[in-house]
N, C-alpha and C positions, 0 to 999 in steps of 0.2 A: 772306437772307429779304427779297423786299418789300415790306419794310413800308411803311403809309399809299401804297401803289396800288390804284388801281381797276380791278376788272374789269365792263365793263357786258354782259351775259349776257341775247341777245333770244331768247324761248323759250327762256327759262333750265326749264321746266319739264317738258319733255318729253325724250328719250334722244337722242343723248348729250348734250344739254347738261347735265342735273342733275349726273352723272357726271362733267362734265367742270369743275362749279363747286366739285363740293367735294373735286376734286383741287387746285383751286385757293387752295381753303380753306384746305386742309391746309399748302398753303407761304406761307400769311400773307395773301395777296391779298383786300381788303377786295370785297366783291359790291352790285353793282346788279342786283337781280334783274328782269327783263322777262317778262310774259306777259298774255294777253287775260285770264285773272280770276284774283280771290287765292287761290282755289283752289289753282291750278297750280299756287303758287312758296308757298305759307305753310310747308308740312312742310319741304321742302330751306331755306330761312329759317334755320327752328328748328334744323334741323340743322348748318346753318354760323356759327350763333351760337354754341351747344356748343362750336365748334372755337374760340374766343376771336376770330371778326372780327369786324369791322363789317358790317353787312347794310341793306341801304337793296330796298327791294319798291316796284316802278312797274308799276302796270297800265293799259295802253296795248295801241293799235291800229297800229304806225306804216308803215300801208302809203298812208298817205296823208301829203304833205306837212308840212299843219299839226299834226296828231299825232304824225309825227315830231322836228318841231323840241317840240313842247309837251317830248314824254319825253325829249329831248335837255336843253334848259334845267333840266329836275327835276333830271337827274341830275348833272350840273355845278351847282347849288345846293346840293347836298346834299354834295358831294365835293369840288369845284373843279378836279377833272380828271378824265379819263378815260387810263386806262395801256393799255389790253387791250378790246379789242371781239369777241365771241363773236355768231355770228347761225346761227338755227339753225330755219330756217322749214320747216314741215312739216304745212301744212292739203293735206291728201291724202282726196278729195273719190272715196266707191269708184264709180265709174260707168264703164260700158265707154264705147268711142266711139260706139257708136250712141246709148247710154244717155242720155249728159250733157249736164244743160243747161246753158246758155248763162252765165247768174250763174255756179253755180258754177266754170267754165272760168276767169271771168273773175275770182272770187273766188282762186283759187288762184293764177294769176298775179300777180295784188296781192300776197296774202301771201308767194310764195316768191320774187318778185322785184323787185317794190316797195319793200318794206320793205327788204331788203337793201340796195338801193340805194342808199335814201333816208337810211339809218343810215351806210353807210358814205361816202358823200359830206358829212354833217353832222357826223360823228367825224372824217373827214380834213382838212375845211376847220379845225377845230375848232386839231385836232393844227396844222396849216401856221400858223397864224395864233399861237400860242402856239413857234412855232418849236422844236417838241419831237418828238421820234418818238414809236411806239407801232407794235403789234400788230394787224392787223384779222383773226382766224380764224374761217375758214365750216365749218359743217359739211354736208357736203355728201351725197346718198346717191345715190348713181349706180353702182356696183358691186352690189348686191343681188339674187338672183333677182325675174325676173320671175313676177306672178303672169298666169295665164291672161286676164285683162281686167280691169279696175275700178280700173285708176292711168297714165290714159295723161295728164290732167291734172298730177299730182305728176310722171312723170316729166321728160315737156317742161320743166317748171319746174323741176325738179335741173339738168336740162343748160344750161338759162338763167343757172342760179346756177353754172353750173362755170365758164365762158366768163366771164360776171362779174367770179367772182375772179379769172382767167386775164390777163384786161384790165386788172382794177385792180392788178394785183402789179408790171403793167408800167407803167402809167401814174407810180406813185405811187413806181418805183425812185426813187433818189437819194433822197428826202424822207428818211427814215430813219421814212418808214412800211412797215412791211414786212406784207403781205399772204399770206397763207396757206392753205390749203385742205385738210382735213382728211377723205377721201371713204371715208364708214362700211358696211363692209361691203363693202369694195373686192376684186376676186378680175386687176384690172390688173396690178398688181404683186408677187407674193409673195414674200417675204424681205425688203422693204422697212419691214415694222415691227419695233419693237424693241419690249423693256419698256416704255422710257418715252422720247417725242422729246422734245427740248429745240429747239423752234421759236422762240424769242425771248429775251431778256436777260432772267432771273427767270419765265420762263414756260415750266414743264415738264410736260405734257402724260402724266396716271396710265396704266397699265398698262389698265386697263377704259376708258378711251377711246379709244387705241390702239392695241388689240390684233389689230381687226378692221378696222383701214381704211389707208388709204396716205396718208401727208404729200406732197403737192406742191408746185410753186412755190413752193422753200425759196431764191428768191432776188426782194428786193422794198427 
């Protein structure tokens, strides 16, 4: 079980990352929860308190730099490490191409690639500097039907975040950070999910999180 680790969980509050916190819950994994309001993260809170962890709630924006470093320092104060980084951006803005404006394009790429970014550059420098590995898993949604028009924003922005993770799993080999991507609702590979992956040391990934999507770059 491990115990006294952290998982910090960005849009811990919407699918699958809820789903995918209180699988984690379940194997002892102590939770930072992240999302834009309390809202989002108080009920799954409550629910992985039930489970006997520790629970720590951060509401933040961190698609911007200094917001990112702010919720980064919270949660290292409250924990003193970080084990497991979950990111799981998903502001999906419904506007066809002719439709959408201009903000919101550029809003959506902050959120699904910004923050990713910015999270897992501040998690990895974190990790390297503390000379420790750790886990950074994306959720990522690129496999899904398309619908007729009103997510050409969201999707461009999955595929920014695939490439992403694609990039960092290879940059960050040898560190004994290991990067991984986790793409929901994937129809790329079939046969490729099991019950349950085991993606990292103490980090096994429930049957409702992986039942619909495909594990890649399981090497990092």
């Amino acid at each position: 079980m491990p115990e006294n680790q952290c998982a910090l969980i960005v849009g811990a509050g919407r699918e699958p990352a809820a789903s995918l916190a209180l699988s984690l819950a379940r194997q002892g994994f102590g939770l930072a929860l992240n999302d834009l309001t309390p809202m989002a993260i108080d009920a799954l809170a409550e629910k992985a308190r039930e489970m006997g962890v520790k629970v720590s709630c951060h509401v933040a924006d961190p698609s911007k730099g200094l917001a990112a470093r702010m919720l980064l320092d919270e949660v290292l104060d409250t924990w003193g490490q970080i084990d497991v980084l979950v990111l799981n951006p998903r502001a999906e803005p419904r506007q066809s191409l002719l439709d959408l404006d201009e903000w919101d394009w550029q809003r959506t790429l902050e959120s699904n690639l910004n923050a990713p970014f910015l999270m897992m550059q501040g998690v990895a420098r974190w990790m390297r500097s503390e000379e420790r590995g750790g886990v950074i898993l994306n959720l990522i949604s690129i496999g899904e039907p398309l619908p007729e028009e009103g997510s050409i924003a969201f999707r461009v922005s999955q595929m920014g975040f695939h490439a992403l993770t694609q990039a960092a799993a290879k940059e960050l080999s040898g560190t004994g950070i290991r990067v991984f991507g986790l793409c929901t609702g994937s129809a790329m590979a079939p046969g490729v999910v099991a019950e349950a992956a085991r993606v990292g040391t103490g980090l096994c990934l429930g049957k409702e999180v992986v039942e619909s999507g495909e594990i890649f770059m399981l090497k990092g």
